[in-house]
Biopython code that builds the backbone (N, CA, C, O; Angstrom):
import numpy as np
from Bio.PDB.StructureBuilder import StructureBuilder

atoms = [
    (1, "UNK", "N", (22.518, 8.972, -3.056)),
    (1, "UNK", "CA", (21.211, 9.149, -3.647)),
    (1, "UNK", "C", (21.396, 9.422, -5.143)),
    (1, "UNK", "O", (22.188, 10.304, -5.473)),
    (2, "UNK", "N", (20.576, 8.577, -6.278)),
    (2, "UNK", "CA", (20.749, 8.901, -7.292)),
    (2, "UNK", "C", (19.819, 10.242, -7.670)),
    (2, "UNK", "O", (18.944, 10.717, -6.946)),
    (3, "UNK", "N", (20.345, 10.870, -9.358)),
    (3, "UNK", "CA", (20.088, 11.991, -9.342)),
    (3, "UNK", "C", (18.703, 12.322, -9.570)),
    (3, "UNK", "O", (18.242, 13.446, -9.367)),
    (4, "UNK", "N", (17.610, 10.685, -10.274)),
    (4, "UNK", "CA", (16.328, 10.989, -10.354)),
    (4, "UNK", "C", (15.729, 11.162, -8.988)),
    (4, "UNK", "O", (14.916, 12.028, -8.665)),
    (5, "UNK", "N", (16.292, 10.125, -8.152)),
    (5, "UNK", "CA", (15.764, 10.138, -6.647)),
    (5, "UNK", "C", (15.794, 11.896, -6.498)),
    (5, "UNK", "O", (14.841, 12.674, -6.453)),
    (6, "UNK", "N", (17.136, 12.146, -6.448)),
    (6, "UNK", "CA", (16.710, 13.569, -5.355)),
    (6, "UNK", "C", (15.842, 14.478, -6.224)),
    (6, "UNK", "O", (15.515, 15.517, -5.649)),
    (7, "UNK", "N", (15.236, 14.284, -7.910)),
    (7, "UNK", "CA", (14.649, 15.086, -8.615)),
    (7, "UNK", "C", (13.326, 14.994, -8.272)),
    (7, "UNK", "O", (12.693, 16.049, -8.308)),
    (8, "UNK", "N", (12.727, 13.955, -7.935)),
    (8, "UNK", "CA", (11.657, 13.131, -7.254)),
    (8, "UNK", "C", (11.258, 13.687, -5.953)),
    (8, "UNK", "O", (10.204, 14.204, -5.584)),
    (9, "UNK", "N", (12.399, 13.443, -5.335)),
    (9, "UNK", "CA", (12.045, 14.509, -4.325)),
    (9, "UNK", "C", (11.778, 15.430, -4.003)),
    (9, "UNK", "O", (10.847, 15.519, -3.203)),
    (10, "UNK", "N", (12.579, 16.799, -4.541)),
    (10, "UNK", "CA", (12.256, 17.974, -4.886)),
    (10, "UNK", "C", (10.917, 18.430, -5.392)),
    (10, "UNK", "O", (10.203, 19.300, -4.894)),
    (11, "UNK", "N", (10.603, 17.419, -6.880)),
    (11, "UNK", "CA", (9.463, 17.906, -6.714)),
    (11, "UNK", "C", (8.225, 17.717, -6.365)),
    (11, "UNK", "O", (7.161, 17.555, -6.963)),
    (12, "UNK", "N", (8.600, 17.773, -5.177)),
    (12, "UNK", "CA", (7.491, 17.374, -3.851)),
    (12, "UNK", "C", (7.002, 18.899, -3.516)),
    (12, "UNK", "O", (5.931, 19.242, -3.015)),
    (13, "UNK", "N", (7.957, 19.608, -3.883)),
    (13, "UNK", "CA", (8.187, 21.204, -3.140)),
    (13, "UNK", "C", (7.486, 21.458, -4.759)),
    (13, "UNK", "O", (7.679, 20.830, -5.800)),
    (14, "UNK", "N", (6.400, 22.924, -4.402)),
    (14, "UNK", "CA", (5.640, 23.423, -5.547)),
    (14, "UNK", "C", (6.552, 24.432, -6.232)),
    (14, "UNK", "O", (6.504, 24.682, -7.437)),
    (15, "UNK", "N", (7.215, 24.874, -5.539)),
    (15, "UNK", "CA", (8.354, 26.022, -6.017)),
    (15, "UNK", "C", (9.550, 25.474, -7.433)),
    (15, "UNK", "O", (9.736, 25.855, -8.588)),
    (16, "UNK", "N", (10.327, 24.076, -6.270)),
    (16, "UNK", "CA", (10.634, 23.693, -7.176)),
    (16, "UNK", "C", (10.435, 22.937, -8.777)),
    (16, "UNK", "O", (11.154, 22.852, -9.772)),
    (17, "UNK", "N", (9.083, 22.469, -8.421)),
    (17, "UNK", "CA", (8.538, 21.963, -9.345)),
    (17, "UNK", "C", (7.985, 22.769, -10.547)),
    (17, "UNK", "O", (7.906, 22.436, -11.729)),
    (18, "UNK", "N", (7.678, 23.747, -10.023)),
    (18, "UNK", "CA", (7.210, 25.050, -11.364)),
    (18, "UNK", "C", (8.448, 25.487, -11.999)),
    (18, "UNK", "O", (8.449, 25.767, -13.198)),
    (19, "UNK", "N", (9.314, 25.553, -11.413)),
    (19, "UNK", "CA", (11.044, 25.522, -11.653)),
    (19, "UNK", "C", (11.645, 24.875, -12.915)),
    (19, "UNK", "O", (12.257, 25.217, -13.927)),
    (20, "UNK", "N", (11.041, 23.502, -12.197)),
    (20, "UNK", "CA", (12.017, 22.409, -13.033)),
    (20, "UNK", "C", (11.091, 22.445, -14.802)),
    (20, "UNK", "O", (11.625, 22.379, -15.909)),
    (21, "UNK", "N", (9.426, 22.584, -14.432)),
    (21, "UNK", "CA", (8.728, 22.542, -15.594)),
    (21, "UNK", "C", (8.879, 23.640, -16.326)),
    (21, "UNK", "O", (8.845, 23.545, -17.552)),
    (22, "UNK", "N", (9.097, 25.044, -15.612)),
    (22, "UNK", "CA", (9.705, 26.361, -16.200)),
    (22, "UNK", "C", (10.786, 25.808, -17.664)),
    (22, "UNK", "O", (10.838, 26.193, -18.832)),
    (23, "UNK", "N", (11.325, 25.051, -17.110)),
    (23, "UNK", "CA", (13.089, 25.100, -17.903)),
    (23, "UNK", "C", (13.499, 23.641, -18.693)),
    (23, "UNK", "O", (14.519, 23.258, -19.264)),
    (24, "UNK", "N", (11.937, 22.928, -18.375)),
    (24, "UNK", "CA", (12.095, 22.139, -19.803)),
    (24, "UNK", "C", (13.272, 21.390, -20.481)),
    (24, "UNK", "O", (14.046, 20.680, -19.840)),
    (25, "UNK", "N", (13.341, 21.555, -21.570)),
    (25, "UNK", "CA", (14.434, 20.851, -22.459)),
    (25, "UNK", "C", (15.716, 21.314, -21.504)),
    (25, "UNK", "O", (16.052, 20.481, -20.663)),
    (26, "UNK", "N", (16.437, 22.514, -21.548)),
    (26, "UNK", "CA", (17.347, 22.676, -21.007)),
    (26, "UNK", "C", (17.624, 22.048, -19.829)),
    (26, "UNK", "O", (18.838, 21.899, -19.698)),
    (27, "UNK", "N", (16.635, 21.390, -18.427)),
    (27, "UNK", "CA", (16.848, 20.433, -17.782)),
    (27, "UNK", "C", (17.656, 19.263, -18.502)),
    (27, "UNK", "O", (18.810, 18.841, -18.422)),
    (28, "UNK", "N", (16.432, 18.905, -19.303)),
    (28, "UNK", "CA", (16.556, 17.269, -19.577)),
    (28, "UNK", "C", (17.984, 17.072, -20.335)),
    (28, "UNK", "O", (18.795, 16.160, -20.171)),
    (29, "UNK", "N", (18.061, 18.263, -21.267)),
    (29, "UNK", "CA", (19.563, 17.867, -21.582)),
    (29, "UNK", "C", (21.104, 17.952, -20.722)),
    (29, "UNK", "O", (22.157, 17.323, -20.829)),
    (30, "UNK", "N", (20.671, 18.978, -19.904)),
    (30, "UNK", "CA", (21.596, 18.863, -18.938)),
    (30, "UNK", "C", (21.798, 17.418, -17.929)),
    (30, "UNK", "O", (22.841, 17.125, -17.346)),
    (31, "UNK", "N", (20.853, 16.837, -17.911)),
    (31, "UNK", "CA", (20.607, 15.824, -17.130)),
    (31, "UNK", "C", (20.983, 14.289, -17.826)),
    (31, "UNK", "O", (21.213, 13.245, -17.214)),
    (32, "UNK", "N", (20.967, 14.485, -19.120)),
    (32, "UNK", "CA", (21.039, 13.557, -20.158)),
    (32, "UNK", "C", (23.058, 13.473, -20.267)),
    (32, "UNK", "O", (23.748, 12.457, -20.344)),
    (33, "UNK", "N", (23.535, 15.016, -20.229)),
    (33, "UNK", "CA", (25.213, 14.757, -20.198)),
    (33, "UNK", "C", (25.211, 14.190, -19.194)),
    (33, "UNK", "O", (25.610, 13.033, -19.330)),
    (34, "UNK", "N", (24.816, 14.580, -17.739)),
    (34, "UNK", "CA", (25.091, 14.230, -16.450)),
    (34, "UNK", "C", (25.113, 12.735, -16.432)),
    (34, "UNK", "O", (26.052, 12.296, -15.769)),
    (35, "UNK", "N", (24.284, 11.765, -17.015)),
    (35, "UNK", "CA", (23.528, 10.606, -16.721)),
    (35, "UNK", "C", (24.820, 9.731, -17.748)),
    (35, "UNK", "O", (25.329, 8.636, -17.508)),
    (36, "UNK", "N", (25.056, 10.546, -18.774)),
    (36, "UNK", "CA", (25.724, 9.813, -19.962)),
    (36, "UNK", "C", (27.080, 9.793, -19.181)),
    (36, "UNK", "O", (27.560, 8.667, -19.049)),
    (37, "UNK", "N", (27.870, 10.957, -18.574)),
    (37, "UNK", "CA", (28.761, 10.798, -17.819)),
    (37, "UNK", "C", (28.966, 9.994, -16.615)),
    (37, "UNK", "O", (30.066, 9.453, -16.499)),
    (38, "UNK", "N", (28.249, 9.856, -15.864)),
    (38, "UNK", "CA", (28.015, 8.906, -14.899)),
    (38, "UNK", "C", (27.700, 7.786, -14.850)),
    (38, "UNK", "O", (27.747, 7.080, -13.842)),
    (39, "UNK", "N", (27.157, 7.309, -16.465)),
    (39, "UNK", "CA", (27.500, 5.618, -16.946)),
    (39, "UNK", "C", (28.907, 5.206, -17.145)),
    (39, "UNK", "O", (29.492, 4.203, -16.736)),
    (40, "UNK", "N", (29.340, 6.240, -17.894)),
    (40, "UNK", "CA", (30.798, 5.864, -18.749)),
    (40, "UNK", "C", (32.114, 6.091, -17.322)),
    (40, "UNK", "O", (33.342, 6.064, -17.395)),
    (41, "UNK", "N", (31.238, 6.295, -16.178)),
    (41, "UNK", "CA", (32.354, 6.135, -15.037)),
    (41, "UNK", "C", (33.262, 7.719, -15.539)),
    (41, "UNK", "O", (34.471, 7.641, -15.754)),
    (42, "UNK", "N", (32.894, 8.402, -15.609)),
    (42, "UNK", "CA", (33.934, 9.489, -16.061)),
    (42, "UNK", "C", (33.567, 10.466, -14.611)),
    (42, "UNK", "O", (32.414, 10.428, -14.180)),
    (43, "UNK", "N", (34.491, 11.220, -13.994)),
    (43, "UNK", "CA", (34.368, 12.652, -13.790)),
    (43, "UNK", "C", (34.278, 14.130, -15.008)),
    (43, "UNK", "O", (34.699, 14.234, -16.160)),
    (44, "UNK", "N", (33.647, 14.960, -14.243)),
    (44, "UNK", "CA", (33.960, 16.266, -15.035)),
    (44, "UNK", "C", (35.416, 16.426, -15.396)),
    (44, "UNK", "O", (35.551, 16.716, -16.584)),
    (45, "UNK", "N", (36.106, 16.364, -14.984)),
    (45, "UNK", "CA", (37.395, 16.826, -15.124)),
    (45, "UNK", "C", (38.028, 15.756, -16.167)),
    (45, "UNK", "O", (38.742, 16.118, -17.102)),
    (46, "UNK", "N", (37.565, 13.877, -15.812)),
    (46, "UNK", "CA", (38.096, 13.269, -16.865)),
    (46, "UNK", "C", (37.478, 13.661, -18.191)),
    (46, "UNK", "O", (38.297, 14.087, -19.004)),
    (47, "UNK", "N", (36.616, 13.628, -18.466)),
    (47, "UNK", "CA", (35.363, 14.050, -19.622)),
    (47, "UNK", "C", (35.916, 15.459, -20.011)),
    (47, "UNK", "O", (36.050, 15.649, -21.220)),
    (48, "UNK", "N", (36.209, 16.335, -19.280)),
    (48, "UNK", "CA", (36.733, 17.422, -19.818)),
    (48, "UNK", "C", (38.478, 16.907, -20.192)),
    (48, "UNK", "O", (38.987, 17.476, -21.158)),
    (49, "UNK", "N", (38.787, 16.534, -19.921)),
    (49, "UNK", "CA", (40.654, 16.365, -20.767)),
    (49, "UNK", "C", (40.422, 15.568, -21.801)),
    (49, "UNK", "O", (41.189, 15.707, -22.754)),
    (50, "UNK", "N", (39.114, 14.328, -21.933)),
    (50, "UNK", "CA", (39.356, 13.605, -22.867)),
    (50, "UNK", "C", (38.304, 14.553, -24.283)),
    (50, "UNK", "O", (38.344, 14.319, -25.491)),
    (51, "UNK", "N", (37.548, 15.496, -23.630)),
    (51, "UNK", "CA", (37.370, 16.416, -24.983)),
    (51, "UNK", "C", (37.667, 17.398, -25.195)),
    (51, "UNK", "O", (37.024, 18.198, -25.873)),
    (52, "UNK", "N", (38.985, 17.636, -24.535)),
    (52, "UNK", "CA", (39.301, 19.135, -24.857)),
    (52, "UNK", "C", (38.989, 20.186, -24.516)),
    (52, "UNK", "O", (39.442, 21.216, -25.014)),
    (53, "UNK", "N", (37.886, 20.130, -23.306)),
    (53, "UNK", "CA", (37.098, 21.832, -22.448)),
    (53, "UNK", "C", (37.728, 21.770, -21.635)),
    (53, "UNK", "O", (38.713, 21.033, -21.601)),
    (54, "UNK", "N", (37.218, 22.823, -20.349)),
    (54, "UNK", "CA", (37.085, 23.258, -19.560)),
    (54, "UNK", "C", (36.327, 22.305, -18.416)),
    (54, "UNK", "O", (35.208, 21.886, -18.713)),
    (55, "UNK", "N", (36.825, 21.990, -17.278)),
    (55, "UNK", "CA", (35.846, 21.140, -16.262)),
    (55, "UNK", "C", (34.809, 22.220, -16.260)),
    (55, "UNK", "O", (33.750, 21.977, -16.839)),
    (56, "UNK", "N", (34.991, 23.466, -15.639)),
    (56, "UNK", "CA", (33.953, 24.893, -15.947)),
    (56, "UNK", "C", (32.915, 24.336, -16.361)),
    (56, "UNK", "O", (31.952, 23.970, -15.687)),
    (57, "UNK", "N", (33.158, 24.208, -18.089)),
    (57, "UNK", "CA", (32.646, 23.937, -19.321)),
    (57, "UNK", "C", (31.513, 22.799, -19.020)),
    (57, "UNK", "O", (30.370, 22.945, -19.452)),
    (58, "UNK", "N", (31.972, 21.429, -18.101)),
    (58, "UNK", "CA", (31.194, 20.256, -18.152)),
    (58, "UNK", "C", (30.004, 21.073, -17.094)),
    (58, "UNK", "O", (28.812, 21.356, -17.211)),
    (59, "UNK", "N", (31.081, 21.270, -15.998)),
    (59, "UNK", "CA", (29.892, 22.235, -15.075)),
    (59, "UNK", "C", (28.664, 22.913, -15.415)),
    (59, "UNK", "O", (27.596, 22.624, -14.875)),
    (60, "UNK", "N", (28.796, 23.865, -16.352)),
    (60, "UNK", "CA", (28.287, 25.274, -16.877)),
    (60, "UNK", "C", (27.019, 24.013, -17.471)),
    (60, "UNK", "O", (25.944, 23.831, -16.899)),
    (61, "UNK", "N", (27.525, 23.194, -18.837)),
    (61, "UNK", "CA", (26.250, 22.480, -19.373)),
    (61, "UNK", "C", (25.502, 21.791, -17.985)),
    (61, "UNK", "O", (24.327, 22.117, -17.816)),
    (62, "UNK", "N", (26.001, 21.035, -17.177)),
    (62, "UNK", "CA", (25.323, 19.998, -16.449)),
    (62, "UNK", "C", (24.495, 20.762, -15.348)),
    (62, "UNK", "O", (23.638, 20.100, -14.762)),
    (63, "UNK", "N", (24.664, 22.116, -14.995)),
    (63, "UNK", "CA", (23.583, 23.017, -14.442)),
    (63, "UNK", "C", (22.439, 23.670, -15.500)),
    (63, "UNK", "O", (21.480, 24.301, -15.055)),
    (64, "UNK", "N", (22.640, 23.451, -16.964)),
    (64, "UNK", "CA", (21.660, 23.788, -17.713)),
    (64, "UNK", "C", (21.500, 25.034, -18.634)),
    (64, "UNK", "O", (20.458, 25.409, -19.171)),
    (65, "UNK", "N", (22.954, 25.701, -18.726)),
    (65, "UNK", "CA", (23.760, 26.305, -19.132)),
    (65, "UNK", "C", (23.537, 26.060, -20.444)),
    (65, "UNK", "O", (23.576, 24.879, -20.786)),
    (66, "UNK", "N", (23.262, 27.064, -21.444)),
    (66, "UNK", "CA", (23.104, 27.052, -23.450)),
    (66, "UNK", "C", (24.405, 26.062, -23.353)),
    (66, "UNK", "O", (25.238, 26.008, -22.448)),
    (67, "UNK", "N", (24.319, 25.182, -24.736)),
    (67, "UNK", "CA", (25.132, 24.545, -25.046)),
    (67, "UNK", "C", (24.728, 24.522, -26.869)),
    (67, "UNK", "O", (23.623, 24.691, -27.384)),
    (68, "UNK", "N", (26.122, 24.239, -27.574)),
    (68, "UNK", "CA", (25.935, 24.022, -28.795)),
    (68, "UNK", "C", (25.685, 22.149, -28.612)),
    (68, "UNK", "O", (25.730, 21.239, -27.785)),
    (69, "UNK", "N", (25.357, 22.503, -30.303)),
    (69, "UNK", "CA", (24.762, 21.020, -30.584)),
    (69, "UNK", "C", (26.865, 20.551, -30.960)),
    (69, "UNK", "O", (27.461, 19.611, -30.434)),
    (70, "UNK", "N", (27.327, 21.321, -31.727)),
    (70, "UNK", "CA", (28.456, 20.965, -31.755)),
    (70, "UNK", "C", (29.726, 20.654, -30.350)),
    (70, "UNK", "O", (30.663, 19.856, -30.360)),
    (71, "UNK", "N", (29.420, 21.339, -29.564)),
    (71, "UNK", "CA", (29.552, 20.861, -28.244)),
    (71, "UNK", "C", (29.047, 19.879, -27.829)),
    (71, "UNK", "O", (29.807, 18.956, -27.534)),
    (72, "UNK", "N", (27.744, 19.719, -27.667)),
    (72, "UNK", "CA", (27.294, 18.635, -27.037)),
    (72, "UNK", "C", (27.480, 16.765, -28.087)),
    (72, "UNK", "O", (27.270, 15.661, -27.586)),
    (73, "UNK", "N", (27.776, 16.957, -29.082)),
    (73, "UNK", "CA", (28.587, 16.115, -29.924)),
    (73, "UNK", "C", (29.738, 15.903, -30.008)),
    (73, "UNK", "O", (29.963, 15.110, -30.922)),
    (74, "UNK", "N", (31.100, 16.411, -29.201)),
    (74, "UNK", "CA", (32.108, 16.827, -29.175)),
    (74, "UNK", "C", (32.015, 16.120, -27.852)),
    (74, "UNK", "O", (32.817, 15.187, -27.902)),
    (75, "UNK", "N", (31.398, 16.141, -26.687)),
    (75, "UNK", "CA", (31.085, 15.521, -25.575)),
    (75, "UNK", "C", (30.932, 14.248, -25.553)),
    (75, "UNK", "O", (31.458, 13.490, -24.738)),
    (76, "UNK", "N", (29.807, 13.778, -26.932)),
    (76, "UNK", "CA", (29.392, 11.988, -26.347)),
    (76, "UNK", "C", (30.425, 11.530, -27.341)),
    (76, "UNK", "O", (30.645, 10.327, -27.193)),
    (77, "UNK", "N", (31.355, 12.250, -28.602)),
    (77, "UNK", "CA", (32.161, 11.613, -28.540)),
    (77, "UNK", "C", (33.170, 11.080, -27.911)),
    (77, "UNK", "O", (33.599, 9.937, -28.065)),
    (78, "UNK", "N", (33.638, 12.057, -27.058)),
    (78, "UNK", "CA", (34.231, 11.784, -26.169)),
    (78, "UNK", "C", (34.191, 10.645, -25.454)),
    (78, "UNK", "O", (35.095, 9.814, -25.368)),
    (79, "UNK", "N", (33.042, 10.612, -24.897)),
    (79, "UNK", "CA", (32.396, 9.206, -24.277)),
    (79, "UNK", "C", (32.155, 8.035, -24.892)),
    (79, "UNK", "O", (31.405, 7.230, -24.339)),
    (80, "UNK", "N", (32.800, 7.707, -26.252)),
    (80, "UNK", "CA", (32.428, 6.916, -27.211)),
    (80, "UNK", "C", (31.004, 6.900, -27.258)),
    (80, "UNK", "O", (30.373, 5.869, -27.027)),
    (81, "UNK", "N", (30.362, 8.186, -27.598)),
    (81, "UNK", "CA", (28.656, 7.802, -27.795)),
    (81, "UNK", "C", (28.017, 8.918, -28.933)),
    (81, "UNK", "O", (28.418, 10.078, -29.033)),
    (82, "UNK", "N", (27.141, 8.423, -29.608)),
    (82, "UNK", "CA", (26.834, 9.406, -30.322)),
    (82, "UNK", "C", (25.462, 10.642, -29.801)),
    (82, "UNK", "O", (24.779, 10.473, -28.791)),
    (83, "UNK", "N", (25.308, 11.869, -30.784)),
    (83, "UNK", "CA", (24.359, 12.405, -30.435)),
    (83, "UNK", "C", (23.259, 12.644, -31.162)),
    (83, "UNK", "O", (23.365, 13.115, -32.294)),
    (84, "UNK", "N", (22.310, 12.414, -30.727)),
    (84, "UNK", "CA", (20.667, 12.907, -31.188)),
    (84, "UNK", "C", (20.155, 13.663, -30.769)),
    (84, "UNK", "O", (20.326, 14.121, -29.639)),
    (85, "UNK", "N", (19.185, 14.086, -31.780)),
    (85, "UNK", "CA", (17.986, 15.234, -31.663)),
    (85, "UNK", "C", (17.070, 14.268, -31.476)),
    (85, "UNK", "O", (17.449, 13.098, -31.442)),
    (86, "UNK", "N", (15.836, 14.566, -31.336)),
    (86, "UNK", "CA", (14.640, 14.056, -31.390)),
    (86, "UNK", "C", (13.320, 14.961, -31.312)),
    (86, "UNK", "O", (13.198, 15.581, -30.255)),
    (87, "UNK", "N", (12.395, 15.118, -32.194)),
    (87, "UNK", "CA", (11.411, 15.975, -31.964)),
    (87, "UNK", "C", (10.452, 14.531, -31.540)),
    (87, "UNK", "O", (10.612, 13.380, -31.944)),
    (88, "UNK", "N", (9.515, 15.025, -30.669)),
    (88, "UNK", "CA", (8.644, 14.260, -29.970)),
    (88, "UNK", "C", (7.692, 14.376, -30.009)),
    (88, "UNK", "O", (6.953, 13.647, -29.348)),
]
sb = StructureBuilder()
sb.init_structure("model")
sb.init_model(0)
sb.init_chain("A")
sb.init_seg("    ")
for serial, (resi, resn, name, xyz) in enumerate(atoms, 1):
    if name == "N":
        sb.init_residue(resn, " ", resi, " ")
    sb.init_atom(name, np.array(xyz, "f"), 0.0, 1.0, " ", f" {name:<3s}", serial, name[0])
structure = sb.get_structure()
């Protein structure tokens, strides 16, 4: 099951759904490493040796965990990708 599917699902449930809207950006960016990692065919653990963290580390962001912007740039390089902000 992909990861929008089971997000889709979930918020079917009102609990989770006040949840997921609770926590906002910090979702979406967590979800955005997750998604970027799972194109580039990487595991946590590869993604973590090829930038230098902690698998922990990939963990900790991809549950939604504070992250620096310098971290999280340090990451899509890794992945040969760059990073953006975007105000919306």
């Amino acid at each position: 099951m992909k990861i929008d599917d089971l997000i889709d699902q979930q918020l079917q449930n009102p609990e989770f759904a006040q949840a997921y809207q609770a926590a906002g950006e910090q979702v979406e960016s967590a979800l955005a490493l997750f998604k970027a990692r799972e194109a580039v065919g990487l595991t946590q653990v590869e993604l973590a040796q090829k930038a230098g963290v902690s698998q922990s580390t990939i963990a900790r962001i991809e549950r939604g965990d504070n992250v620096t912007f310098k971290k999280l740039a340090t990451l899509a390089h890794a992945m040969d990708k760059s990073f953006q902000i975007e105000f919306v």
